[in-house]
N, C-alpha and C positions, 0 to 999 in steps of 0.2 A: 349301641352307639352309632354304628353305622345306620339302622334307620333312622334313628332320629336324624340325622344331617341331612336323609334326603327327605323326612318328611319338613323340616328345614328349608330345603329349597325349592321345594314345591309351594310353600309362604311364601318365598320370596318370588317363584314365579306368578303368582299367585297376588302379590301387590299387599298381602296382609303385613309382610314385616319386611323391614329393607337389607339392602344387600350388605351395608353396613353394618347391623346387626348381625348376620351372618357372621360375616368379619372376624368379628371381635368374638362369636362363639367357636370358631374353628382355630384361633388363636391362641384362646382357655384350654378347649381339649387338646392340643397341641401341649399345652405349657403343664397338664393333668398326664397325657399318657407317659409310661415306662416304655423304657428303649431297652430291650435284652440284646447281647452282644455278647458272642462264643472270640475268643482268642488261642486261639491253637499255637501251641510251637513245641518244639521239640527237647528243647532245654530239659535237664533234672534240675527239680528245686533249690539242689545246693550251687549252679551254676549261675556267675554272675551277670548275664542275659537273664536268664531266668527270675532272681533276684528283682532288678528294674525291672522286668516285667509287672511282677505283679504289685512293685511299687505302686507301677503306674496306675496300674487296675483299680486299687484298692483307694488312691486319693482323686479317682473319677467318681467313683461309686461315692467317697463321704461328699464330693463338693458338689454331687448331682442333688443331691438332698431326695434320694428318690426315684428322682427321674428315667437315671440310666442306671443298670445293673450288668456290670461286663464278668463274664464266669469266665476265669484262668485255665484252660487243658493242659499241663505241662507233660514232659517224659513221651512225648508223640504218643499219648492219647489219642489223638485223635488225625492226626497225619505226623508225618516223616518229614525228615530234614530234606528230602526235595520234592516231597509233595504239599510242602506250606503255599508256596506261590499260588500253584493252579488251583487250592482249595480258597484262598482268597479272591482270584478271580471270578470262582465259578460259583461264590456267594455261599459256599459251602458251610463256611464260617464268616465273621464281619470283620474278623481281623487274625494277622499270624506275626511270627516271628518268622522275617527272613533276613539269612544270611547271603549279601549279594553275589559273591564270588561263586555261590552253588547254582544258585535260582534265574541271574541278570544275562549274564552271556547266550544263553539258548534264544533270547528273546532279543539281545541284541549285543554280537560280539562285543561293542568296543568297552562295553565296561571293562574288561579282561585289561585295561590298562592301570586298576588296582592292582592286579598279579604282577607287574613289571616292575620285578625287584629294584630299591633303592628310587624307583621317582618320584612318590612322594613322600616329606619327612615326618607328617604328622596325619591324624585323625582330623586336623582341619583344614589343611592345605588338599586334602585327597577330596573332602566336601566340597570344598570352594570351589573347585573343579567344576564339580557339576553343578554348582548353585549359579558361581560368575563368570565363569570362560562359554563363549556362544557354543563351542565345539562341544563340552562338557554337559551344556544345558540339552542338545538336542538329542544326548543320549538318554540322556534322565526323561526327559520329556515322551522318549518314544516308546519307552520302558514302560511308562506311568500311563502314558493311553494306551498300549496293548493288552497291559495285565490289569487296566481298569481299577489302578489303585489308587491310594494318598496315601505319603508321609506324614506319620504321627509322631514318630520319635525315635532319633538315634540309637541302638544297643549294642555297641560294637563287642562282640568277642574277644579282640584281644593280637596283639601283632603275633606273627604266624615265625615259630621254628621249628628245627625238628626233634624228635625224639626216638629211641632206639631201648630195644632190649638185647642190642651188639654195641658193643668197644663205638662211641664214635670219636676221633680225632684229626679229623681232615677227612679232605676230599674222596684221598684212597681208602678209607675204611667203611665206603660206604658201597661198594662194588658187592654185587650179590646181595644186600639185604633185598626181601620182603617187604615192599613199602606198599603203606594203602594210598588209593587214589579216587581223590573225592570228587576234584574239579579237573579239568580238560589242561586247564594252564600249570597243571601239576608235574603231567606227566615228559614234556623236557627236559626241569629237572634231573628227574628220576632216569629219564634213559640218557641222558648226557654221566650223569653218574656211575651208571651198570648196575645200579635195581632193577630188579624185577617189581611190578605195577597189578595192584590188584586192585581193584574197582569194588568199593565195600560206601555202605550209608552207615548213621555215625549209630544207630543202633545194634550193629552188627560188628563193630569193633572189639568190644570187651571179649567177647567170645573169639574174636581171627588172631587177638592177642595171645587168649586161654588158649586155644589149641594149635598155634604155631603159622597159621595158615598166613599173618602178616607177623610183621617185627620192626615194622619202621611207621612211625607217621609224623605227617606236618602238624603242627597244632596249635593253639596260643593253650599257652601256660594252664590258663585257669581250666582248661576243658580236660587236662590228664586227669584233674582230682575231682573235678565235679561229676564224672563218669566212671571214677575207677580205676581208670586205663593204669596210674600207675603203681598200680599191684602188681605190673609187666613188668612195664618200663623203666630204665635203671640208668639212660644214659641220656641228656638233653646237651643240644651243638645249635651253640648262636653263632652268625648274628641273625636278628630280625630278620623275615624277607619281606611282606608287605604287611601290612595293616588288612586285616581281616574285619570288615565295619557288618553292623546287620539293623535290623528294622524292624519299628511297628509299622505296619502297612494295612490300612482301612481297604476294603473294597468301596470305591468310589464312589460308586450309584449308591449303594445305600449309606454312604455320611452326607452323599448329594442330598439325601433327604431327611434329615436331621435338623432340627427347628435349630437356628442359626447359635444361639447362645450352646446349645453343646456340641455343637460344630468346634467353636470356641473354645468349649472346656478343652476336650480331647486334643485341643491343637495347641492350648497353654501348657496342662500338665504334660504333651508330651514332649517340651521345651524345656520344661523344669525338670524331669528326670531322666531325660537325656545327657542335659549336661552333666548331672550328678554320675550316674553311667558312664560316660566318657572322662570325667574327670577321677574317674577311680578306675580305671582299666587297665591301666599301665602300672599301677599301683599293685594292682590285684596280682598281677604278672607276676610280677618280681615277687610279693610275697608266697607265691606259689611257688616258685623256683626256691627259695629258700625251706619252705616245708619239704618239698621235692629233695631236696638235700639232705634234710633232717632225719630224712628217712631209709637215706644211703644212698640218695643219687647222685650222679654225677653228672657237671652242668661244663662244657668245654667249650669257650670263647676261643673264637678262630683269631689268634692273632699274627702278626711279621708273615714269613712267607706262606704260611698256611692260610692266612685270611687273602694273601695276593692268588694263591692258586684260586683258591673260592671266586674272590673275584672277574676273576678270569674265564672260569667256566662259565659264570653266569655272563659275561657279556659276549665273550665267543660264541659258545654254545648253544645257549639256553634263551638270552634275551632276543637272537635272531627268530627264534621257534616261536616265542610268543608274540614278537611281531608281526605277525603271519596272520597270528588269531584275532589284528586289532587295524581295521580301515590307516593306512597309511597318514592321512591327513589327521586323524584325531590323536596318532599317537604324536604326531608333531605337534598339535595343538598343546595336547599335556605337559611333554616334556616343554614347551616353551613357557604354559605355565608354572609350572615348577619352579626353574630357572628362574623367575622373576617371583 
């Protein structure tokens, strides 16, 4: 193929056929070749990222008719929950599963204004953030040309509490656990509390569960049963802290070159099962907490003084810490969108 185009343009330098002609054959072969695309993440298949994932994959590939063939690596096959980022940057893969609370901050602190317990109320007020507030957009924006990516489609994980295989019921019962730590904005928390902080990727959890070496973690709901974890775990303590959102993210330059109509696909179905994704998330949650129960656990809503000490730590304590982690002016930005 590639000779023939340039013995192609050597005709058209050549005066025998015209440029337009050209045209309209590099258009065909455009519109004739297959697009292969590796999607990496780290999810197990019974995990509902996971899940939308390969929704997503699978009604690219029917509506491509062909054209495009995107193959699913679930279970870090092929990278790890914090090597998705840099293996989509580095064209490794065409596309990953990232969750931004793990991968966004190294690249540019002020994301860490998701971790800021209680400022935003929803999965769409926490986006609108970065889509309509200027403060919000220049994060997203600077994120998006560093790591040389596109947004394809929302997969949020699931709003983040904790869980324990220790007694939890308030604030006090949480001094000395063994808690893992995933993200930077975690570990405040965790030392305003009196855990101890073990720095673990999520591959590695099942087993620091099985042999003792953790005993506490943050999690959304659906990620204790899609991993196992709660074969441990025996005791879950709300409320919510932030909204845990994650992504289909293209490497850039190569969707940059994608003949425009599956630029399109990819950016329609990742529209359509995003929302499906996010409209069942919170859903998923709660029915997971309910199996979680079913199964002998125990789920303790912090409420009256108990949710006021919570409280309390985390504005005292804890929101001071991660303010630290987030450009002053964006965290005002936030909280003023919020508020409004």
């Amino acid at each position: 193929m590639k000779l023939l185009k340039t013995g192609l343009k050597t005709l058209v330098a050549s005066g025998l056929i015209t440029a337009g002609a050209l045209s309209i054959f590099s258009s065909a072969t455009a519109q004739a070749q297959e697009f292969k695309a590796r999607l990496s993440v780290h999810w197990g298949p019974k995990h509902h990222s996971a899940i939308h994932t390969q929704m997503f994959a699978d009604e690219v590939n029917k509506r491509a008719n062909g054209r495009m063939q995107i193959d699913v690596f679930p279970s870090g096959q092929l990278f790890g929950i914090r090597e998705q980022l840099g293996a989509v940057t580095s064209k490794a893969v065409e596309m990953g599963g990232i969750i931004g609370v793990v991968s966004f901050p190294p690249i540019n602190k002020n994301y860490n204004v998701v971790s800021f317990t209680g400022l935003f109320d929803s999965y769409g007020e926490q986006r609108r953030f970065f889509t309509d507030d200027a403060a919000g957009k220049a994060v997203w924006g600077d994120i998006a040309k560093k790591s040389d990516t596109v947004l394809l489609m929302y997969n949020p994980v699931g709003p983040v509490m904790t869980f324990s295989t220790e007694k939890l019921n308030g604030i006090e019962s949480m001094a000395g656990l063994k808690a893992r730590a995933l993200i930077g904005a975690e570990r405040p928390m965790w030392e305003a509390l009196g855990a101890n902080t073990v720095s673990m990727p999520t591959r590695e959890v099942y087993s620091g569960l099985q042999t003792g070496l953790i005993n506490t973690i943050n999690s959304p709901p659906g990620s204790i049963r899609a991993f196992s974890w709660w074969e441990f775990l025996t005791y879950g303590q709300k409320p919510y802290q932030y909204y845990a959102d994650a992504y289909i993210l293209a490497n850039a330059t190569w969707f940059n070159g994608l003949p425009a109509d599956l630029q399109k696909l990819l950016m329609d179905v990742g529209a359509e099962v995003g929302k499906i994704s996010t409209d069942k998330i919170l859903q998923t949650g709660e029915e997971t907490l309910t199996e979680f129960q079913g199964r002998g656990g125990v789920v303790n809503t912090l409420e009256g003084d108990s949710l006021a000490a919570f409280d309390t730590l985390m504005t005292e304590k804890v929101q001071p810490k991660i303010a630290d982690k987030i450009d002053a002016s964006v965290l005002d930005a936030a909280k003023a969108f919020a508020a409004n």
